[in-house]
Each structure stands twice: as structure tokens, then as C-alpha cells.
C-alpha positions in Angstrom: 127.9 94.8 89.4 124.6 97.0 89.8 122.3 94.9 91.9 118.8 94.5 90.3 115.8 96.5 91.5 113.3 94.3 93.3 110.0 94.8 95.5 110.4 93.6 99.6 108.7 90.7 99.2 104.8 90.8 99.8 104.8 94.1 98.9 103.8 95.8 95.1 104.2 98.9 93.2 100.7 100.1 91.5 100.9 101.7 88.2 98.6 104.3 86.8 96.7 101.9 85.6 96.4 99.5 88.4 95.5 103.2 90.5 92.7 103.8 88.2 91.2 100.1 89.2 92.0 101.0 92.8 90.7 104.3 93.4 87.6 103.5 91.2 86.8 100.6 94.5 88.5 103.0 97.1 85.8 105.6 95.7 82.5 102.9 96.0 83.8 102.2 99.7 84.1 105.9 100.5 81.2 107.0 99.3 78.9 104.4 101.2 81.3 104.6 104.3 79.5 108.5 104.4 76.3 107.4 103.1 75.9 105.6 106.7 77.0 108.5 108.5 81.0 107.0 109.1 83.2 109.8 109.5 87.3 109.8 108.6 90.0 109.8 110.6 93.5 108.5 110.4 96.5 107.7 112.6 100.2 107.5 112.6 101.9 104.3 111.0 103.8 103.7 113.5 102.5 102.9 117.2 104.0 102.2 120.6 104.8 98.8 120.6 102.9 98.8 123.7 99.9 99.8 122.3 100.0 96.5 119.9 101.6 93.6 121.9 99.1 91.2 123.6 95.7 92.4 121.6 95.6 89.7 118.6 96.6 87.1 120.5 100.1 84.8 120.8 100.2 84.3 116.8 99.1 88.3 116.0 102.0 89.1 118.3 104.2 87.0 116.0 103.5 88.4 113.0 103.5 92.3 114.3 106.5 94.2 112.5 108.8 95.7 115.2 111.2 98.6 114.2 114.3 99.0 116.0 115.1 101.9 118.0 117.4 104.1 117.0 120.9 104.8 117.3 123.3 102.6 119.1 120.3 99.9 120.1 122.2 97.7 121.5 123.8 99.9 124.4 121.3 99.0 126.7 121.9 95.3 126.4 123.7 92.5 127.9 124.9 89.4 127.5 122.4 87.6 130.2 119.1 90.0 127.8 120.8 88.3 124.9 120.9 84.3 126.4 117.6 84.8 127.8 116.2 85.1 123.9 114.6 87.1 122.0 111.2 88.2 123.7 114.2 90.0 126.3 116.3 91.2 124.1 113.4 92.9 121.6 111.9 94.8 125.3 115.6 96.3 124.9 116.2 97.4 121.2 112.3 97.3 120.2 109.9 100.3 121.6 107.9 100.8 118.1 106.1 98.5 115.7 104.0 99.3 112.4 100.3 99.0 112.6 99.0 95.5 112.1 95.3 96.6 111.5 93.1 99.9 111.9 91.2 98.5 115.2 93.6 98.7 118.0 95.1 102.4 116.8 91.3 103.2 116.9 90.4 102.3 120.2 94.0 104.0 121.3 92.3 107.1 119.1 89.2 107.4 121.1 90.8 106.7 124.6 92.6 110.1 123.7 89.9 111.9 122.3 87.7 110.8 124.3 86.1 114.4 125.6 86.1 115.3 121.9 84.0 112.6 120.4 80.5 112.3 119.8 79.3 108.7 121.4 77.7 106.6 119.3 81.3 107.5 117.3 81.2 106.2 113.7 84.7 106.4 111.9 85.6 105.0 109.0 89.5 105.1 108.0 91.2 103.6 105.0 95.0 102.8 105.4 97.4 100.6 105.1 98.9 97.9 107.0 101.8 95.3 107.7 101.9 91.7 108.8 104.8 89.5 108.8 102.9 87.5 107.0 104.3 84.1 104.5 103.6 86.3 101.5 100.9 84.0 99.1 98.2 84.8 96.5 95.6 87.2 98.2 97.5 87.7 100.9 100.3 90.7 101.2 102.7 91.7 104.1 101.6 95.3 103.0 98.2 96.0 102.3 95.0 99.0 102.6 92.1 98.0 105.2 88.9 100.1 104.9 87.2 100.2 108.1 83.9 101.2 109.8 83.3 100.9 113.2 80.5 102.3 115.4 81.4 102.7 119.6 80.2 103.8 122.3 76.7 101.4 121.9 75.8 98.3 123.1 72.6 98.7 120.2 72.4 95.2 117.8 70.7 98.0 115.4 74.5 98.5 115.0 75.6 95.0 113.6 72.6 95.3 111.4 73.8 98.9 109.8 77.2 97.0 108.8 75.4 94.1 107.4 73.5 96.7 105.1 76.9 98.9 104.5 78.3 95.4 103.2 75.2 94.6 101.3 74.9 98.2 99.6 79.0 98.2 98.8 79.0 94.8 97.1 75.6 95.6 95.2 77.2 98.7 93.7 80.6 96.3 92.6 78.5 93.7 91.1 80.4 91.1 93.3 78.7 88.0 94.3 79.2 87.7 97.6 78.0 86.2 101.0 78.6 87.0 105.1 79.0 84.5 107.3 77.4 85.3 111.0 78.7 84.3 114.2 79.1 85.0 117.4 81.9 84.4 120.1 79.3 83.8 122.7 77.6 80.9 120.7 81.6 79.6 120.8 81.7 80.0 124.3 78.8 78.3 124.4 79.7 75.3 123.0 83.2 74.5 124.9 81.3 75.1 127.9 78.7 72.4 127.0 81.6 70.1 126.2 83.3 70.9 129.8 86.0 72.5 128.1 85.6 76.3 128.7 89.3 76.6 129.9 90.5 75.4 126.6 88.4 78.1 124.9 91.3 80.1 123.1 92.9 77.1 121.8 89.3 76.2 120.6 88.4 79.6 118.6 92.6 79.2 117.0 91.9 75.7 115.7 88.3 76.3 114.7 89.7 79.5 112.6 91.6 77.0 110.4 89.4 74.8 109.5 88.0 75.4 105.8 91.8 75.8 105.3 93.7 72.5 106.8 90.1 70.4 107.2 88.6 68.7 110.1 90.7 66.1 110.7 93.8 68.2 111.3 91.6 70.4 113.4 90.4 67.3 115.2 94.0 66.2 116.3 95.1 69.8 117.7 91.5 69.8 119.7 92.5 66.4 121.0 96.2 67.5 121.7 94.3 70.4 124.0 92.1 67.3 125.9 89.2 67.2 123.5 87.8 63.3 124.2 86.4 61.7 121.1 83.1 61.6 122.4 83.2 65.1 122.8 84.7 65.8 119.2 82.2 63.7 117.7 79.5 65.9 119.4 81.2 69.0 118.4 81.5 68.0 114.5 77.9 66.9 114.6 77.1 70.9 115.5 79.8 72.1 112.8 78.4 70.1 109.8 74.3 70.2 110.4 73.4 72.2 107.6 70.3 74.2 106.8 68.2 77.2 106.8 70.0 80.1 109.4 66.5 79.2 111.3 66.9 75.6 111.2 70.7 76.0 112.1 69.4 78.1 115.7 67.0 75.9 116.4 69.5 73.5 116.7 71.9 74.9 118.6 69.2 76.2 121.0 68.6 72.1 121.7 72.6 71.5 122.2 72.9 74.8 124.4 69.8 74.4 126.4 72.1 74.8 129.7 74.7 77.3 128.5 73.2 81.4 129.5 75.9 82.5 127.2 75.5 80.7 124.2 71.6 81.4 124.3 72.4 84.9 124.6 74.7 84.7 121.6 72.2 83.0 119.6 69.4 85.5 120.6 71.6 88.3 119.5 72.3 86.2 116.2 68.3 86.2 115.7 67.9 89.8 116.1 70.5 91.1 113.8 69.0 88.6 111.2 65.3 89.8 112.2 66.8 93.9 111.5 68.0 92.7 108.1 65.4 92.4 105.3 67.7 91.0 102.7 68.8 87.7 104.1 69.7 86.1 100.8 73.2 86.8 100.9 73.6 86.0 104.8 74.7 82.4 106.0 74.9 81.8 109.8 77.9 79.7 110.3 79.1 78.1 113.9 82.5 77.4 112.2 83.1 80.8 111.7 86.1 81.9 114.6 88.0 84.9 113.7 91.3 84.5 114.9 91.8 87.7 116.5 91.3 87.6 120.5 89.6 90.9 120.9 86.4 90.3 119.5 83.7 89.4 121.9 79.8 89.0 120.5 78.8 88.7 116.9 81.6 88.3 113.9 81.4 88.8 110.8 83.3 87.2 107.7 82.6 87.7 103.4 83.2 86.2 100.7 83.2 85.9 97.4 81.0 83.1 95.5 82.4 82.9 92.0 86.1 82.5 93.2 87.5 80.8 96.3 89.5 83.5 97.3 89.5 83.7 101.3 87.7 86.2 103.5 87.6 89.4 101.7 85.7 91.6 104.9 85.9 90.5 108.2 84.6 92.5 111.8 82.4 92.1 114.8 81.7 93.0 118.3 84.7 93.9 120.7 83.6 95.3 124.2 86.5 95.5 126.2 89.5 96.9 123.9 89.6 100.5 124.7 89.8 99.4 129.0 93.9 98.5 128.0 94.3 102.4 126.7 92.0 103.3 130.2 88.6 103.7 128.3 86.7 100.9 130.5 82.9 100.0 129.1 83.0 101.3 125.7 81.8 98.6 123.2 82.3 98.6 119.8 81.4 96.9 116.6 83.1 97.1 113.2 83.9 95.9 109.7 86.9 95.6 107.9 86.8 95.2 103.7 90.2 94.3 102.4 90.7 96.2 99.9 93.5 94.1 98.3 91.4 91.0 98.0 88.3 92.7 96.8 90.1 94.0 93.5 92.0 90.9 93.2 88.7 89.0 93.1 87.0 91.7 90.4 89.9 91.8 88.5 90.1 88.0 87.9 86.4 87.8 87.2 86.6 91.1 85.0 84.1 93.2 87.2 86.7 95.8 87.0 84.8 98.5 84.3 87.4 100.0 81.8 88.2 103.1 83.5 90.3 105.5 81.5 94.2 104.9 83.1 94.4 109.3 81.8 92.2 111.7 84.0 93.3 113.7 80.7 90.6 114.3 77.7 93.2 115.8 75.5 96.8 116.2 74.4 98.1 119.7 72.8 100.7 119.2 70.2 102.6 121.7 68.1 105.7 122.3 65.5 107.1 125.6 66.3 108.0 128.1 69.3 104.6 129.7 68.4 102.2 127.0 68.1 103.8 126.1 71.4 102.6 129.1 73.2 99.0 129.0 71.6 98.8 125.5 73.6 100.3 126.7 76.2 96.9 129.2 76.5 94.5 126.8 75.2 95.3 124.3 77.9 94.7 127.1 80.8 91.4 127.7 79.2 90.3 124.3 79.0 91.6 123.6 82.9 89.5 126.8 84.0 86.2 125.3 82.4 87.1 122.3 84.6 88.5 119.9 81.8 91.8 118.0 82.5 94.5 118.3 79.7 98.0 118.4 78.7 100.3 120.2 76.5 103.6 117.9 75.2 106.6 119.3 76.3 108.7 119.4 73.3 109.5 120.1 69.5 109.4 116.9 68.0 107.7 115.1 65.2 103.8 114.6 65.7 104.0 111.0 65.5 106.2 111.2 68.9 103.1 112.7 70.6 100.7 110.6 68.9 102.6 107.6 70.6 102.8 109.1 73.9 98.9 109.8 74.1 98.2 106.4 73.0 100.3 104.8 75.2 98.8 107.2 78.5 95.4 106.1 77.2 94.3 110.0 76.2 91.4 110.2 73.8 91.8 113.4 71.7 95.3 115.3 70.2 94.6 118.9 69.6 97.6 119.4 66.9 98.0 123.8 66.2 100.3 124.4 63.6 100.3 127.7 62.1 96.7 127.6 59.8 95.2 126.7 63.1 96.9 129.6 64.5 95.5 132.0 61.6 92.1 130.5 61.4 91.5 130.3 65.3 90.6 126.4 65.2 91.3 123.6 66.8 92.2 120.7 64.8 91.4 117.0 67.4 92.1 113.9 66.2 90.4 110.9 67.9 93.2 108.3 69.0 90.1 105.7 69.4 88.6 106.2 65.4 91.5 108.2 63.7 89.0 110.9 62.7 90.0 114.8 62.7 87.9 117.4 63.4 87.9 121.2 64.2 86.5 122.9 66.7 86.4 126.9 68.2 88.1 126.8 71.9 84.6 127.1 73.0 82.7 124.7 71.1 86.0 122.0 71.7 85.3 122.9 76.1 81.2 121.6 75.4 82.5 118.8 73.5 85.1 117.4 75.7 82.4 118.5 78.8 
């Protein structure tokens, strides 16, 4: 019995129509991504699994997809590798994973390059990547980031370039969308107030859920860490004050009055807000986490407002990631739009504008061996004045052709049957009205231009 064809699960084909949506965003991104001076790189798919393991913290490392050597893997192990579990045996039969974002390769990227990079570097790269990931709507175990990150400066004029890439990008889509700011120091901040500096990783881990399980869960895996009540009444008395961004570090600076850090987070906080001159779309938010363990000053999170959805960009300040690749002092600061999310989001809200699914203006159709040829020539004319077309491919009745431009979404047949052959016209039918008109090859190549 043939098996049926299916998709790995959270992964999708994308038809030429769903491309057309795609690259029409990919495009937006791009061109904005160069407006701010990012320039592209990419790397490999696959990285040393060394490269990878211990960046994005225990539950990153979890969900990283390892690909087996290759070969007779097993030849190196034993019995004891294989009792001891499986965090022994995959340092045996696993030396290679697939990327789980576009930061660590990055960092990898510039410790190597190092003596050929311009500092401040700005990249941008768009690729994709895996996570082992419960596959759910919005989220994919395949899917593109597009990122821009700036390194080699320490400059808060540098978190306030991505807040205006993000605000340019999403002005251009017509998405409603806000950023959440925070920083990691204003975190730090707080468990240190609370006594509870030691329990900071656990802290950010738990925090990062919380719009998603609620506080009372996150409440009960804070107190499972040695959070006392009094102290976890204090803490949700910082996360639900709500107000202006000013009002909102104003009263932090009160609850971290004796914590260097924090202040320093929330200074950095005020700059960055001071650099950006549209604030309307920027919320400072102490809940904000990030999961990821690398990040280390401000963060950054979007979403949309007319659909809960999720984050659809995430980023923020990492200063130590390139010193594991042997690049020590090299901060860094980036942002990350999921691509995936973003047209998700548009197409359910019909942002998406209809895009022809044909880069193709017209179709060339014909009866006989001769009329066949005369396309044949037309259609290299046409391409050389820079105007994509087609010719169909075989003898058959016009109404096949008809069909076949409809269903590619192409505007205009060009039908030459032997009186267009003697007359030297063009005979175009528009799929959209029905209408037929003719036209000399060059006044058809200014219409179609």
C-alpha cells in the first residue's frame, strides 16, 4: 500500500501563492534592514554542536535539533555511555546540531572574521531555523528569522536605531503594533532587592511565562525556588502598577533605591526612550523576561494589537556571547522579526495587498507549428524590453491555455494564429474583463510596461 505524502510535523510547503505574500514582507524587511546601514551575511545550517549547547539556557538546550553522526555511530559506545543516559550517550553519536536562531552562529561569525570586520558591524541575515518545538498555531519547528544586530558598541544610540528600524518596518506593513522595553539589569534589580539574587535564572524562566500560564502558576514555581509570600506580594505589586513609561520608572526608581544595577538598567531604559521621538507605540514593561540566557541589558519584545498572537520580534543587549568563541568584550545588541508570525498576523487581518501569484504579464498561445515559432520570437522580444512572459508549450485547443493562465493568475493571452501572422498584430485578450485587443510588438511592450 503506497504510504500517503505528509509534511514533518511543524513544518509547511509554500505555494506560489503563499511566496508571493512572503517575499512581498521578506522585501519590506530587506529593504529597511539596508536603509539603516545592516549589511548581509549568512552561515551554514548546520553548526558544531559545541558552538550551540549551553547558550539559551537548560530548556534552549532541550529543544536544539541534534543530527547524528555519521556512519556506524554507535561504534564508539558502550554499554556503561548507554546506562549513564542520554546526555552521555548523545556526547558519543551527536557532534552536529541545526541552528536554533541567527545570534549564536553570528557571534561564532565575527569571532572568525574578526580582522575582517568593520566595528561597529551591522549585519542583518534572513534564514531559517529549527526548534524542537510542540508544533501549535504561530509557532513552527521550522521557520525564517530576520535579524539585525549592531556589535562592537557599547552606544544606547544603538537600541534606539532598532527601535526606529521596528517602527519604520511596521509603518510600511500597516500592522498595529507595539514594543515592550526592558531590561535584564532592572530584573536583576529586583531579585536582588528581594534577597534573592541567587535564584535569578529561575526568576527571568518563570517571569517569561507569565502572560501565558498567569500569575498564580508563576507565583507557585517562584515559591518552589524560596520566594516568601511577603516577598511575592512585593514583587506582584512592581509587575501590575500600571501607567505612563515615566510613571512606571519613577516607581521602580523608589523600590530599587539600594540596587546600583537596577538604577543603571532603568537609566539606560530612560535614554533609549529619551533617543526615540515616536513613543506612542513603546510600552516599558517589568514583566517582560526573554527566556534566552544570553541577553544582558535592554530587551526587546513586539506585538501585534489587533490579534493576540504572541511576540512577533524579539532582541536586546548581549555583552558577553562572542568571549565562548574567544572574542572577549564585544557587546552587541540586536533584533529579531519572525517572519512566520508577522504574515500570519497580516494574513488573518487581510493586510496582505493582492499581489499578483504570476511575475508573468502575458501568455503566448498558438494553433500551428508556425504560430508557434512567431511566439517563440515575440516572447524573446518582450523579455529583452524587461517584461516577464510565457509561451504555452503545446498544440492544443485555446481554451486549454486560457485555463492555465487563469489558474497562474496571468493577465493578458497573446493568441497568433495565422491573420495575426500576415497582419503583424498581436491579438491580447484580458483574462480580468474578457476584452480583445490588438497591438504592434512594440506598442503591446509600452502597454504591458
Amino acid at each position: 500500500m503506497m504510504q500517503k505524502p505528509s509534511n514533518a510535523r511543524g513544518t509547511r510547503d509554500f505555494g506560489p501563492k503563499e511566496m508571493v505574500k512572503r517575499n512581498y514582507v521578506f522585501s519590506i524587511i530587506k529593504k529597511h534592514f539596508e536603509r539603516f546601514g545592516f549589511q548581509n551575511i549568512e552561515t551554514p545550517s548546520i553548526e558544531n554542536l559545541s558552538t550551540l549547547m549551553g547558550k539559551y539556557g537548560e530548556e534552549g538546550d532541550q529543544l536544539l535539533f541534534k543530527i547524528l553522526n555519521s556512519g556506524d555511530f554507535l561504534k564508539e559506545v558502550s554499554q556503561n555511555d548507554i546506562d549513564l543516559g542520554y546526555k552521555t550517550l548523545s556526547q558519543k553519536i551527536v557532534e552536529k546540531g541545526l541552528r536554533y536562531d541567527l545570534t549564536v552562529p553570528f557571534a561564532r561569525f565575527v569571532s572568525m572574521n574578526r580582522s575582517e570586520i568593520a566595528f561597529p558591524f551591522k549585519r542583518y541575515q534572513i534564514q531559517p531555523v529549527w526548534r524542537a518545538d510542540r508544533p501549535q498555531k504561530g509557532r513552527y519547528r521550522e521557520f525564517y528569522q530576520c535579524d539585525a544586530d549592531i556589535v562592537g558598541s557599547d552606544s544606547l544610540v544603538n537600541e534606539a536605531e532598532l527601535v526606529s528600524l521596528f517602527q519604520s518596518i511596521f509603518s510600511e506593513l500597516n500592522l498595529n503594533v507595539q514594543l515592550l522595553i526592558n531590561s535584564r539589569k532592572v530584573l536583576t534589580g529586583i531579585v536582588d532587592v528581594l534577597g534573592m539574587i541567587d535564584k535569578f535564572s529561575s526568576f527571568a524562566i518563570a517571569l517569561d511565562k507569565l502572560d501565558k500560564v498567569g500569575w498564580d502558576v508563576v507565583k507557585n514555581e517562584l515559591s518552589e525556588q524560596g520566594f516568601e509570600i511577603e516577598k511575592l506580594n512585593k514583587l506582584k505589586g512592581i509587575l501590575e502598577f500600571e501607567g505612563s513609561n515615566d510613571q512606571k520608572v519613577a516607581n521602580l526608581k523608589s523600590f530599587l533605591a539600594d540596587s546600583e544595577i537596577g538604577l543603571a538598567g532603568l537609566k539606560e531604559i530612560e535614554d533609549v526612550l529619551s533617543f526615540s521621538a515616536d513613543q506612542s507605540n513603546i510600552n516599558f514593561d517589568v514583566k517582560l523576561a526573554r527566556g534566552l540566557s544570553y541577553y544582558t541589558g535592554l530587551i526587546f519584545e513586539g506585538k501585534a494589537l489587533d490579534l493576540a498572537f504572541g511576540s512577533i520580534v524579539g532582541g536586546g543587549r548581549y555583552d558577553n556571547l562572542t568571549s565562548s568563541f574567544g572574542l572577549p568584550n564585544m557587546s552587541g545588541v540586536g533584533i529579531s522579526f519572525g517572519i512566520e508570525r508577522i504574515i500570519d498576523v497580516m494574513d488573518t487581518l487581510e493586510l496582505l495587498p493582492a499581489v499578483d501569484s504570476s511575475a508573468c504579464k502575458v501568455l503566448f498561445t498558438y494553433f500551428d507549428p508556425e504560430g508557434q515559432l512567431k511566439c517563440l520570437g515575440l516572447a524573446n522580444s518582450l523579455r529583452a524590453s524587461g517584461i516577464a512572459c510565457e509561451v504555452y508549450p503545446d498544440i492544443a485547443k485555446i481554451k486549454k491555455s486560457f485555463e492555465y493562465a487563469d489558474k497562474k493568475g496571468i493577465k493578458f493571452v497573446a493568441v497568433i494564429g495565422s491573420e495575426e501572422i500576415k497582419s503583424g498584430l498581436i491579438s491580447i485578450k484580458d483574462m480580468m474583463s474578457g476584452s480583445q485587443e490588438e497591438f504592434t510588438l512594440d506598442q503591446l511592450s509600452k502597454y504591458l510596461s
